[in-house]
ZAZA-90842 format. One record per residue: x, y, z of N, C-alpha, C in turn; residue number from 1. Coordinates in steps of 0.2 Angstrom, whole numbers, plus 5000, padded with zeros to 4 digits. Layout:
X,Y,Z,X,Y,Z,X,Y,Z,NUM
...
// end
This chain:
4770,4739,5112,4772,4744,5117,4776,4750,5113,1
4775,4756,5117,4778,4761,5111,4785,4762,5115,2
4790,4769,5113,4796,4771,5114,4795,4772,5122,3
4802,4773,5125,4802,4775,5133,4799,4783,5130,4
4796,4785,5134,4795,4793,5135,4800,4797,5131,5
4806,4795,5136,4811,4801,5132,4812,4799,5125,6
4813,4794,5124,4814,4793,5116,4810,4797,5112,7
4803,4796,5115,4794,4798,5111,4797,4806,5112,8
4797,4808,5118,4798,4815,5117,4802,4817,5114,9
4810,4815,5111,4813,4818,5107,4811,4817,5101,10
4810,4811,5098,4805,4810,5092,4803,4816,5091,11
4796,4817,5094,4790,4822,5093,4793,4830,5093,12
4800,4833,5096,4800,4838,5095,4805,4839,5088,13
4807,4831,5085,4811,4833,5078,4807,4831,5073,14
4802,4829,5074,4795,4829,5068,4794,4835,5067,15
4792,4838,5070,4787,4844,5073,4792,4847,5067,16
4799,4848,5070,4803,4854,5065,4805,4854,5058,17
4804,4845,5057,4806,4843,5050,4801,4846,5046,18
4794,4844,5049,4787,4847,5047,4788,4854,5043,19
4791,4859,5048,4792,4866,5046,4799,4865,5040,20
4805,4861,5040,4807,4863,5035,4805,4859,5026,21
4800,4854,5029,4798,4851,5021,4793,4857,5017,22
4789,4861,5024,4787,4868,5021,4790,4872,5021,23
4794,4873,5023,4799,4877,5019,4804,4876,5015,24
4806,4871,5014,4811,4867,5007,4806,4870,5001,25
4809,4872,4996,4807,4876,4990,4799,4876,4990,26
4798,4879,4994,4790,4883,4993,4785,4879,4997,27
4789,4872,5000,4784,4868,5003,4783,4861,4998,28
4786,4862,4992,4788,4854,4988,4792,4851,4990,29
4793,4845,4988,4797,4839,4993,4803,4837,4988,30
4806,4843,4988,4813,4843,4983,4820,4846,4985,31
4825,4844,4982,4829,4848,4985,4829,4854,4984,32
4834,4860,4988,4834,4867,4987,4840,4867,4979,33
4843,4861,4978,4848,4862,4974,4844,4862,4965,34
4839,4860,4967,4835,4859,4961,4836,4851,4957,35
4840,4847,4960,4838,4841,4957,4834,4836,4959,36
4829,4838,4963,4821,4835,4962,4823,4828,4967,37
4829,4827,4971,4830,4824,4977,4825,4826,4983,38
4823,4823,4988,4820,4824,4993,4826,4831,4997,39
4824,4834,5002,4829,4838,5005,4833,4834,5009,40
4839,4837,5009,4843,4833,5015,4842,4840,5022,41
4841,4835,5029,4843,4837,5035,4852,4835,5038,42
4855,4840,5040,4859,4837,5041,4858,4838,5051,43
4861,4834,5054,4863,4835,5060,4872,4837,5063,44
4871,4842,5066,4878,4845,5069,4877,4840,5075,45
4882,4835,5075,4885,4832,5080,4890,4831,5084,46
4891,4831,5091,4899,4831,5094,4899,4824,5096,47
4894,4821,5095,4895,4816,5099,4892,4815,5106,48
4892,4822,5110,4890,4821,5117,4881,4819,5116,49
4878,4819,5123,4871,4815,5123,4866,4819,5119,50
4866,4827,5119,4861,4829,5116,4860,4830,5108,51
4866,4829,5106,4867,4828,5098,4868,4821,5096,52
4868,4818,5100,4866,4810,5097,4861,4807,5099,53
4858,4810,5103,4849,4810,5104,4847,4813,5099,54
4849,4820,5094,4847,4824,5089,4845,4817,5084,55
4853,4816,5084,4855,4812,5076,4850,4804,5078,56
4850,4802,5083,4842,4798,5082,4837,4797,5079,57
4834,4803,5082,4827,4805,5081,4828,4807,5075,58
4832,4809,5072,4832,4811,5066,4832,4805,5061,59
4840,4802,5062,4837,4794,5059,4831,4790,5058,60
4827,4793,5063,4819,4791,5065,4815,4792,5059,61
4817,4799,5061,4810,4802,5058,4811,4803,5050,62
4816,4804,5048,4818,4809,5042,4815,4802,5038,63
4815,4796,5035,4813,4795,5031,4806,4793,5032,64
4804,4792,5037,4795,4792,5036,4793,4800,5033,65
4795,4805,5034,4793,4809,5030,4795,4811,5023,66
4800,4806,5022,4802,4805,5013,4809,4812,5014,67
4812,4813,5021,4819,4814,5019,4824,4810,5019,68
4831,4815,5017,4834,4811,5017,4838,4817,5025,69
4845,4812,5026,4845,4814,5033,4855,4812,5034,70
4861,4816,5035,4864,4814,5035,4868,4819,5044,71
4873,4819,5043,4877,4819,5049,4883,4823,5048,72
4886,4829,5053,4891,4834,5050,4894,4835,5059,73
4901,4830,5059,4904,4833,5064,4910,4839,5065,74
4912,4840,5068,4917,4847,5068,4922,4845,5071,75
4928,4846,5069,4935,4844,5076,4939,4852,5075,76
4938,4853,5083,4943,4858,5083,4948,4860,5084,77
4951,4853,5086,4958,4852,5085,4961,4853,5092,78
4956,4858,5097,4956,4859,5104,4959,4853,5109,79
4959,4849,5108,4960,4842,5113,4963,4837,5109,80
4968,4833,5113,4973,4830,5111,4968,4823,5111,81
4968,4819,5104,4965,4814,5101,4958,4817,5098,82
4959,4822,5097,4952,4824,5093,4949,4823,5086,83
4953,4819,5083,4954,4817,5076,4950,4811,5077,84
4953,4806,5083,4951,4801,5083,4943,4801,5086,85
4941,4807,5088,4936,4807,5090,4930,4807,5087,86
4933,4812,5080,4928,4815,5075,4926,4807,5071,87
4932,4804,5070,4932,4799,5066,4925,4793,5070,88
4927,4793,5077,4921,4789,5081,4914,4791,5078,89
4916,4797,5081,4908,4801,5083,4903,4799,5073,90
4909,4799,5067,4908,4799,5063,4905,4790,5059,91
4907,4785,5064,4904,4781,5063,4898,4779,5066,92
4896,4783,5071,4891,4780,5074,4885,4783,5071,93
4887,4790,5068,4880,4793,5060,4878,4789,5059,94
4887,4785,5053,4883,4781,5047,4879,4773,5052,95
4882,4773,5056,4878,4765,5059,4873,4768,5062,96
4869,4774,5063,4862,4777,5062,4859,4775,5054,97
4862,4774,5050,4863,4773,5043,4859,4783,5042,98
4862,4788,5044,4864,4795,5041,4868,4794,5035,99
4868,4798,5029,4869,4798,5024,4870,4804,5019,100
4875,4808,5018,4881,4806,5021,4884,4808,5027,101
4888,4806,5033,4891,4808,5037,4900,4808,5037,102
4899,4814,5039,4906,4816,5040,4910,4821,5045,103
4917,4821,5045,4920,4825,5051,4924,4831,5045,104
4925,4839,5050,4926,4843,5046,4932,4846,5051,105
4939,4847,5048,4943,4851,5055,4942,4858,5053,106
4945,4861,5058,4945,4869,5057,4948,4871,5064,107
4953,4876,5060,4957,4880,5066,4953,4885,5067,108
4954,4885,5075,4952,4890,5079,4955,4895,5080,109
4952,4903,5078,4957,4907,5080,4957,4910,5086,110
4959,4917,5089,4959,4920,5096,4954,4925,5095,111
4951,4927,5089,4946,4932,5092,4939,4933,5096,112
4939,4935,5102,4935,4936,5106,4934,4932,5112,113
4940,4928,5111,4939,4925,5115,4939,4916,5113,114
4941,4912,5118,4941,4903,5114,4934,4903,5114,115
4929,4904,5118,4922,4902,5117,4920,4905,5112,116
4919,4910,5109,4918,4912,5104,4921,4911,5098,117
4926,4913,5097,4932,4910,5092,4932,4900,5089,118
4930,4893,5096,4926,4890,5092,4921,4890,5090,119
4915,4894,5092,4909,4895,5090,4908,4899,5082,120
4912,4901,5081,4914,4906,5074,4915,4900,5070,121
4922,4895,5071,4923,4891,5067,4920,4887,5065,122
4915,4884,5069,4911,4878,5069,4907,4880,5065,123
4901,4887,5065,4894,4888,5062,4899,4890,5054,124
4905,4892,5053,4907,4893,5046,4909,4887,5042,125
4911,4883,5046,4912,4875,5045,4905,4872,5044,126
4900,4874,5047,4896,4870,5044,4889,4873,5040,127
4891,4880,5040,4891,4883,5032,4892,4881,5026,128
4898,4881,5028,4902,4877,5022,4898,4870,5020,129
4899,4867,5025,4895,4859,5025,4889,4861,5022,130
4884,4864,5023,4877,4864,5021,4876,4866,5012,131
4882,4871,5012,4881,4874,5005,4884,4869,5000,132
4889,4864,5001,4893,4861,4999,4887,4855,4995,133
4883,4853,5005,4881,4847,5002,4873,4848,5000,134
4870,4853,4999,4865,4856,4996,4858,4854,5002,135
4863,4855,5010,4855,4853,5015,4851,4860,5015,136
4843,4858,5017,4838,4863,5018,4841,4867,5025,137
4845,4861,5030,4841,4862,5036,4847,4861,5040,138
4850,4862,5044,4856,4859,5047,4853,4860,5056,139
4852,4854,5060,4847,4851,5066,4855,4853,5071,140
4851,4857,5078,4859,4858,5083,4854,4857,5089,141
4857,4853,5093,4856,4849,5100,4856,4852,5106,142
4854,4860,5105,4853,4865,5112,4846,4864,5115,143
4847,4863,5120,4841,4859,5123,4840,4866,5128,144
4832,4864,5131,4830,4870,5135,4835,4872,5144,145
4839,4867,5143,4846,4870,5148,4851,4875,5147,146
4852,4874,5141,4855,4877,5135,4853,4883,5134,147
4846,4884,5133,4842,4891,5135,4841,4896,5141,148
4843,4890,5148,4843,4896,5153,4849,4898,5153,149
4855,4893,5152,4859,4896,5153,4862,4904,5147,150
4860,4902,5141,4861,4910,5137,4857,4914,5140,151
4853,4915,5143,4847,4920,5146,4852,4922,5150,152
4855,4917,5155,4857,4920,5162,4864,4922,5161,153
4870,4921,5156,4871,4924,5153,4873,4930,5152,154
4865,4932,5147,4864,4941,5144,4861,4942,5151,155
4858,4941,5155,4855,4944,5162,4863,4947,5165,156
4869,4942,5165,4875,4944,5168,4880,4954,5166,157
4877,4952,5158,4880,4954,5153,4878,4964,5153,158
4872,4960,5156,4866,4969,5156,4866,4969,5151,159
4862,4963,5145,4859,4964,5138,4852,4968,5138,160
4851,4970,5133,4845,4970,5129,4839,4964,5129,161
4834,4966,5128,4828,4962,5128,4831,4957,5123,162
4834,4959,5115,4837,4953,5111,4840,4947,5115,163
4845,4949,5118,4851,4944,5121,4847,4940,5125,164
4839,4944,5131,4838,4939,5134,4833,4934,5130,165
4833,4936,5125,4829,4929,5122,4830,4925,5119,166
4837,4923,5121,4841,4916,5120,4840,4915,5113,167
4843,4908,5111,4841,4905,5104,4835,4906,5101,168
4836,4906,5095,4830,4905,5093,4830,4897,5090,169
4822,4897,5089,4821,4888,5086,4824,4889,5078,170
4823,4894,5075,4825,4895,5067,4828,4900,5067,171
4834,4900,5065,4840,4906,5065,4844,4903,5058,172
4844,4910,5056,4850,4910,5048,4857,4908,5054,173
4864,4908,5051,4871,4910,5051,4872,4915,5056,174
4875,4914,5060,4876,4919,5065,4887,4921,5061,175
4887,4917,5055,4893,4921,5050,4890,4925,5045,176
4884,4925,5043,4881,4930,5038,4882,4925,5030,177
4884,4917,5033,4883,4913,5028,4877,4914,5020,178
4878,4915,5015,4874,4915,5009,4869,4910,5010,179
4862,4912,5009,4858,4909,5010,4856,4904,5014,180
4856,4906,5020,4857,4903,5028,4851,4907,5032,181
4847,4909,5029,4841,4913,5034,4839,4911,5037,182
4836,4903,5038,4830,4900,5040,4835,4891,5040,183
4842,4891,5040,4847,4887,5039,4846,4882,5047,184
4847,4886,5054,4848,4881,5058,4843,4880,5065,185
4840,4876,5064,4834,4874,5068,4837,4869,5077,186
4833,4871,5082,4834,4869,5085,4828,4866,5088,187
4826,4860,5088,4820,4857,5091,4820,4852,5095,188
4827,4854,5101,4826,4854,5107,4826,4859,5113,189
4825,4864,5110,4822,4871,5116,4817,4869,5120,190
4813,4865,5121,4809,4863,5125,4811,4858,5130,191
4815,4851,5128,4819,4847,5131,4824,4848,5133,192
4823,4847,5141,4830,4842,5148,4834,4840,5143,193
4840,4841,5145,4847,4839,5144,4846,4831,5151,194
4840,4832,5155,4842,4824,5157,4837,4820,5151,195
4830,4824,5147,4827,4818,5143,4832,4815,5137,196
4838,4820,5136,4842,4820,5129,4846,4812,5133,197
4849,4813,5139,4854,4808,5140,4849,4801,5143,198
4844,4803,5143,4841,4797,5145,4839,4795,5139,199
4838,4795,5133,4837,4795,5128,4841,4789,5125,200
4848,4791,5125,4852,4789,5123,4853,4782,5125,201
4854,4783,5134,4853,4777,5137,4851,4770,5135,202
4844,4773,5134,4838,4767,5133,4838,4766,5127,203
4844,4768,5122,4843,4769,5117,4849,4763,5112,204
4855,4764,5121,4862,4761,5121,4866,4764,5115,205
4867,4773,5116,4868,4775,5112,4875,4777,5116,206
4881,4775,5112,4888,4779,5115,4888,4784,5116,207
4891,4788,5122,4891,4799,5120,4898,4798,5124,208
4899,4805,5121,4905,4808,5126,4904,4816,5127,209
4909,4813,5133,4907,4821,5137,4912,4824,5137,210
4912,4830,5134,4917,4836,5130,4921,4837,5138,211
4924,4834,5138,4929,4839,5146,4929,4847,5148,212
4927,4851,5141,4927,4859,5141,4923,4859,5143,213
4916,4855,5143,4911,4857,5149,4910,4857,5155,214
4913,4854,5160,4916,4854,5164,4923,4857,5167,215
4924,4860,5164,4932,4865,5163,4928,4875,5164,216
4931,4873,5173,4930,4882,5176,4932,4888,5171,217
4937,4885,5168,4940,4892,5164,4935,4895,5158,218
4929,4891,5157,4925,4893,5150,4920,4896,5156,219
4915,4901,5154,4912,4904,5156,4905,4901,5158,220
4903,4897,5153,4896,4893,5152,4896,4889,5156,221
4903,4885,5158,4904,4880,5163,4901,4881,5170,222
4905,4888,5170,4904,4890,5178,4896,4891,5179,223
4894,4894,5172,4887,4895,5174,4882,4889,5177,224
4885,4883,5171,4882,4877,5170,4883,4873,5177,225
4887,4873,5181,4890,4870,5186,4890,4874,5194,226
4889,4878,5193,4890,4884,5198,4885,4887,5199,227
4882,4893,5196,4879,4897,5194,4871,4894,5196,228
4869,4891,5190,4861,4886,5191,4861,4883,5196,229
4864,4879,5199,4865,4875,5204,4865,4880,5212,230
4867,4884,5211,4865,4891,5218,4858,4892,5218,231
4858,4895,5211,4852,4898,5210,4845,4893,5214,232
4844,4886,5210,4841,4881,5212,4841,4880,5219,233
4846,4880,5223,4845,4880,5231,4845,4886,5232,234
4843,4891,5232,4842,4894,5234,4833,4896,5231,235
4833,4896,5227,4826,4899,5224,4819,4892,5224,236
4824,4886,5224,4819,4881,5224,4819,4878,5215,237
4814,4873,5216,4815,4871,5208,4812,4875,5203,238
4815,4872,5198,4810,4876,5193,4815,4883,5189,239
4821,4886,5191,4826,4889,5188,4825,4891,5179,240
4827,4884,5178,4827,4882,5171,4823,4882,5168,241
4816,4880,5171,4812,4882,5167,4810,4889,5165,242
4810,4893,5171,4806,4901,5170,4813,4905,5167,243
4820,4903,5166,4822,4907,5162,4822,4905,5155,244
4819,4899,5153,4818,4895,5146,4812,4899,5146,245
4808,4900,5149,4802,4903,5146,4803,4913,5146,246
4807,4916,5150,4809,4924,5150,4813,4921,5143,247
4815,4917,5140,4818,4919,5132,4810,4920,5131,248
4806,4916,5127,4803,4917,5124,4797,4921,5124,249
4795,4923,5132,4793,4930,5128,4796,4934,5127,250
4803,4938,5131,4807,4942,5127,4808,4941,5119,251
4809,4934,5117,4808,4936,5110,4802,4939,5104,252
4798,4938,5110,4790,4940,5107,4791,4949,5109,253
4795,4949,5112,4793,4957,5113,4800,4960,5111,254
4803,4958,5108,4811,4960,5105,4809,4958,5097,255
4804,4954,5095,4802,4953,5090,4798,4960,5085,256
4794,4960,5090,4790,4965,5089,4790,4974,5092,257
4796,4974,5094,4800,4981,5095,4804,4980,5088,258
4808,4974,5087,4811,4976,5079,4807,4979,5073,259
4800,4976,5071,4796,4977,5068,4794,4984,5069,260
4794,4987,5076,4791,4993,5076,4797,4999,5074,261
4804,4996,5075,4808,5002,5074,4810,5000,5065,262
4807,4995,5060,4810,4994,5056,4804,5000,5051,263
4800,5000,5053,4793,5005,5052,4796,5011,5053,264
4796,5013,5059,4800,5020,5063,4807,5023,5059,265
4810,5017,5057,4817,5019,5053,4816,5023,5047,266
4809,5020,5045,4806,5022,5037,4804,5029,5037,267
4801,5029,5043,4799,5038,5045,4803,5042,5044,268
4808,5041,5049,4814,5045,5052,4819,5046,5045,269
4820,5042,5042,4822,5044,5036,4824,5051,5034,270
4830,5054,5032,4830,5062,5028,4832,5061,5022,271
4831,5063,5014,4833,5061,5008,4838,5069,5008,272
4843,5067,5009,4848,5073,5008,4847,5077,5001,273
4850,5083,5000,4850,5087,4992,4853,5084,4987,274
4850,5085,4983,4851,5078,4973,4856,5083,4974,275
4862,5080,4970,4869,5080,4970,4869,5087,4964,276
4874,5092,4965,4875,5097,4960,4876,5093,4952,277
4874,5095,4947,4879,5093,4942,4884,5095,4941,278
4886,5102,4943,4892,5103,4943,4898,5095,4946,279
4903,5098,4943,4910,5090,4945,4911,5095,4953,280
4911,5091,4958,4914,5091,4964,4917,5085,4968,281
4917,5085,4976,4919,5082,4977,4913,5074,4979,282
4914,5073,4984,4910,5068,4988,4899,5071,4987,283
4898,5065,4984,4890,5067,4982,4885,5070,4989,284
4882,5073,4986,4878,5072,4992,4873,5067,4996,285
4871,5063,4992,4868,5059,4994,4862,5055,4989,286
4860,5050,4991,4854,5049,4987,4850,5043,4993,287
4844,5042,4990,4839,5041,4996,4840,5031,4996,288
4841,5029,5001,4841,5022,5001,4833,5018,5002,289
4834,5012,5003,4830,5008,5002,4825,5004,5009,290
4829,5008,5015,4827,5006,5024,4828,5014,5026,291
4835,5017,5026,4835,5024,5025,4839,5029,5022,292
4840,5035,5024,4842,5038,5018,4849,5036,5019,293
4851,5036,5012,4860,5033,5013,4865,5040,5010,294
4871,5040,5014,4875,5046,5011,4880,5042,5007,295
4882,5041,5001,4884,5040,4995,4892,5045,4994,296
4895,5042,4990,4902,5046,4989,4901,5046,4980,297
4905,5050,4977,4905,5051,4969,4905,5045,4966,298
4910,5040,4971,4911,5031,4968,4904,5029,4968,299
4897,5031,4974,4890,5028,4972,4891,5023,4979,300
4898,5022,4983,4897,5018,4989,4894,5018,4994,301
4890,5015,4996,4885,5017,5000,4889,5017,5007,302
4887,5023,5012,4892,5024,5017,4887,5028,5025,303
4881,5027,5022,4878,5030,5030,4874,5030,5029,304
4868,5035,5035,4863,5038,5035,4862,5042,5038,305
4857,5045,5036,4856,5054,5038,4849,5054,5041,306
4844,5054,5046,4839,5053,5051,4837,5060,5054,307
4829,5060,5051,4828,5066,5054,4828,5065,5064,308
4830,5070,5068,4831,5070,5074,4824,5072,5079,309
4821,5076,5075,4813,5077,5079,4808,5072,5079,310
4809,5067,5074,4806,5062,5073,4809,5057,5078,311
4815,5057,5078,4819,5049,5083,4818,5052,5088,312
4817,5060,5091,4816,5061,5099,4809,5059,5101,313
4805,5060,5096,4798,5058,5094,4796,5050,5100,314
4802,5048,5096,4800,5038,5097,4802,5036,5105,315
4798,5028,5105,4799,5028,5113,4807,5025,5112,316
4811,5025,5117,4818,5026,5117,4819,5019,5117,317
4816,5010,5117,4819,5005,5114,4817,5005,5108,318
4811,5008,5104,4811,5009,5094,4817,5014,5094,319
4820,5019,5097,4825,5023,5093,4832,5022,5095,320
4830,5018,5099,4838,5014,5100,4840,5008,5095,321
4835,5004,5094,4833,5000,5088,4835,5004,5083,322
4832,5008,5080,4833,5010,5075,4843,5015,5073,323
4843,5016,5078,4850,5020,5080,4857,5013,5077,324
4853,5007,5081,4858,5003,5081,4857,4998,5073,325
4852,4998,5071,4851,4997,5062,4856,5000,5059,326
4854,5008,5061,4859,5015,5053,4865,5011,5055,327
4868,5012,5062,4876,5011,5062,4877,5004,5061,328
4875,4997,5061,4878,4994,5057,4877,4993,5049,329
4873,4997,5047,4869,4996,5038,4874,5002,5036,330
4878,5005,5041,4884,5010,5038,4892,5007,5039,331
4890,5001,5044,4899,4997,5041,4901,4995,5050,332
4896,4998,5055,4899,4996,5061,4898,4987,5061,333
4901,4985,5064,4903,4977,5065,4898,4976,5073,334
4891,4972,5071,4887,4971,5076,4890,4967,5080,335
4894,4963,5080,4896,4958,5087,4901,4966,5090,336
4902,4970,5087,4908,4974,5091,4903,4982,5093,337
4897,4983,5092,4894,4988,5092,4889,4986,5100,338
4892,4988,5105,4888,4989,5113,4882,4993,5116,339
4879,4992,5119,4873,4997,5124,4878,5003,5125,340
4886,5002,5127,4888,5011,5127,4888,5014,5122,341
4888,5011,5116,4888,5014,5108,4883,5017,5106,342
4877,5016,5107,4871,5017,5106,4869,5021,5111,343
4869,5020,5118,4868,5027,5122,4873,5032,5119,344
4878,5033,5119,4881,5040,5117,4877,5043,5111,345
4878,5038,5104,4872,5041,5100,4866,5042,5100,346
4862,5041,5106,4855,5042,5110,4856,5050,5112,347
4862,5049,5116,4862,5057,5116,4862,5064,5112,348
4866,5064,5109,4866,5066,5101,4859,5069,5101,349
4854,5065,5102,4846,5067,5102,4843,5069,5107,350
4844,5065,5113,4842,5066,5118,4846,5073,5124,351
4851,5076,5123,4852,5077,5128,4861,5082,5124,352
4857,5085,5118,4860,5090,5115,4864,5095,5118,353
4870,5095,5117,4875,5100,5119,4879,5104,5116,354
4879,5101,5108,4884,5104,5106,4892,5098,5105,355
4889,5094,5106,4896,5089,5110,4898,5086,5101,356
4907,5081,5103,4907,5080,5096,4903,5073,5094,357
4906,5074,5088,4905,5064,5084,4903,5059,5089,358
4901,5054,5087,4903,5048,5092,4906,5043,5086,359
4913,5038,5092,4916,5034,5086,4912,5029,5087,360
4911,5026,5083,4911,5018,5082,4916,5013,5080,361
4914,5009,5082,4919,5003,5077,4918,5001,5071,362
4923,5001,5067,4921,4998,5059,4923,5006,5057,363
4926,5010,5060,4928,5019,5057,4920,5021,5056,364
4917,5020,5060,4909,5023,5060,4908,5029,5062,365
4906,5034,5060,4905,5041,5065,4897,5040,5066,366
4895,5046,5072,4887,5048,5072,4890,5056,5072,367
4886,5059,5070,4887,5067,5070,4880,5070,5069,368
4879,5075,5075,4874,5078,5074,4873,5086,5070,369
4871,5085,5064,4871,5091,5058,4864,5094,5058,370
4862,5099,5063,4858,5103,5064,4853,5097,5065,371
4849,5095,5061,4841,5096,5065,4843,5087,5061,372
4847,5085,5057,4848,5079,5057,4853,5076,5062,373
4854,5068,5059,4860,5063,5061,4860,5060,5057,374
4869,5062,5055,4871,5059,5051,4877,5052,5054,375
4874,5048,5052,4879,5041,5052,4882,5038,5047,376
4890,5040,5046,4895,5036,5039,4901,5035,5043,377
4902,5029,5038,4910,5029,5038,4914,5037,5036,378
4922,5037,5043,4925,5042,5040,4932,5041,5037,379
// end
């Protein structure tokens, strides 16, 4: 007799993704990234609650029938009073998966952007650290397809962009900009109920705990989680969760494939400013970059770019907003801090020419429009 269902389904969607990283662990050999001809290690980010110790199962499961190795990384945020004691729980019941190694990691949380952000900052840099430390291909996270409708409905709140509505992706680098973390964090339960994860465990007689800040009005995800889908469902009927699990995914097919078209369109648009006098003066003119043209200072720092204008009025306006929002942060703007009103003003600049000044950005970013170009630097 085989696994309950949910067991089998949660199995089969962390095969599936191991698959993808044994082919992607150094070229698709079965070695570590760190070069000592160890199998790879997968790690699991764990809280403990149902979905990530359904994760840390399956994973125990699977990982050595396909010759990995498999360990476990929890995070304490130091947010809740007994949290020490919790990481150290959550941190036995790894190794009594027999994960290898498993561990807990503290880290203080700072105040920017907010507590929900400000832990999410802490965590993915913590377990940054954790991955580079311990030499894994792959660090496995337990957002199940509940988890996706709610980021969608989220950016739907937000008035995002096509990106925002396509929720997580199944494979995403570092959202700290972590060193070699491009292809670092898999989620292969974007297709799986948050009830098949907790039934999972069940039948599994697997301990979990439930984070009380999930159920806590004051976080934003709660009220979505609690409030929000649960309207929605009596009112629209069933099925909610799934159609905004599924609007991620084609919006990311089509958020996918708008990036690729303005990363082309970039290249175009491109102006290679005038080769610098030899004469000694001040700030160089410029010289041609490698996406596009970059304006340069006598130190050689790379500080902007300069955009032909009749080319960007050219493009359809989500490739030249795409593209608009490349130059300004590839010139120093800070992406988590650069908005749709940043980009529309700069839009204007092109579209809807008057003569008007600069646009500022964050990070000391300007847009200025210089005749028949746009210029984007640091000022």
């Amino acid at each position: 007799m085989g696994p309950h269902p949910a067991v089998a389904a949660i199995r089969l969607a962390v095969r599936r993704t191991l698959h993808d990283v044994l082919h992607d662990a150094a070229g698709g050999a079965r070695s570590a990234p760190d070069g000592t001809g160890r199998p790879p290690l997968v790690l699991v980010a764990c809280s403990g609650g149902a979905d990530s110790m359904a994760l840390a199962s399956a994973l125990a499961f699977e990982a050595p029938r396909l010759g990995l190795r498999a360990g476990g990384v929890t995070v304490d945020h130091g947010l809740q009073p007994g949290s020490a004691d919790r990481a150290r729980e959550v941190v036995s019941r790894l190794a009594a998966l027999s994960l290898e190694p498993a561990e807990a990691v503290t880290v203080t949380v700072g105040r920017a952007g907010g507590p929900e952000a400000a832990a999410r900052t802490a965590r993915y840099t913590a377990l940054d650290e954790a991955a580079e430390r311990l030499g894994a291909a792959a660090v496995l996270l337990g957002h199940t397809r509940d988890d996706q409708a709610e980021t969608v409905l989220l950016g739907l709140a937000r008035g995002s962009g096509t990106r925002s509505l396509s929720g997580m992706a199944a494979v995403s680098g570092s959202p700290t900009g972590g060193p070699g973390a491009g292809r670092r964090y898999r989620r292969p339960f974007l297709a799986v109920d948050r009830q098949t994860t907790r039934k999972a465990c069940m039948v599994q007689s697997l301990p979990v705990w439930d984070d009380p800040h999930n159920a806590d009005p004051a976080f934003t995800r709660s009220r979505v989680r609690h409030d929000a889908l649960p309207a929605l469902e009596k009112a629209l009927g069933k099925g909610v969760v799934e159609a905004l699990a599924r609007t991620a995914q084609l919006s990311r097919d089509d958020a996918d494939a708008l990036d690729a078209w303005a990363l082309d369109a970039e290249r175009a648009v491109r102006v290679a400013p005038p080769a610098p006098s030899p004469a000694p003066r001040g700030p160089a003119e410029g010289e041609e970059g490698t996406s596009v043209a970059h304006v340069t200072t006598d130190a050689g720092a790379d500080t902007g770019a300069v955009l032909d204008v009749p080319g960007l009025h050219a493009l359809p306006p989500a490739v030249r907003r795409r593209v608009l929002r490349r130059a300004a942060v590839a010139a120093g703007s800070p992406a988590g801090s650069l908005f749709a009103r940043h980009i529309e003003e700069i839009d204007r600049l092109i579209t809807d020419w008057h003569g008007q000044r600069a646009v500022n950005l964050p990070g000391r970013v300007a847009a200025r429009r210089q005749g028949g170009t746009l210029v984007i630097r640091q000022v």
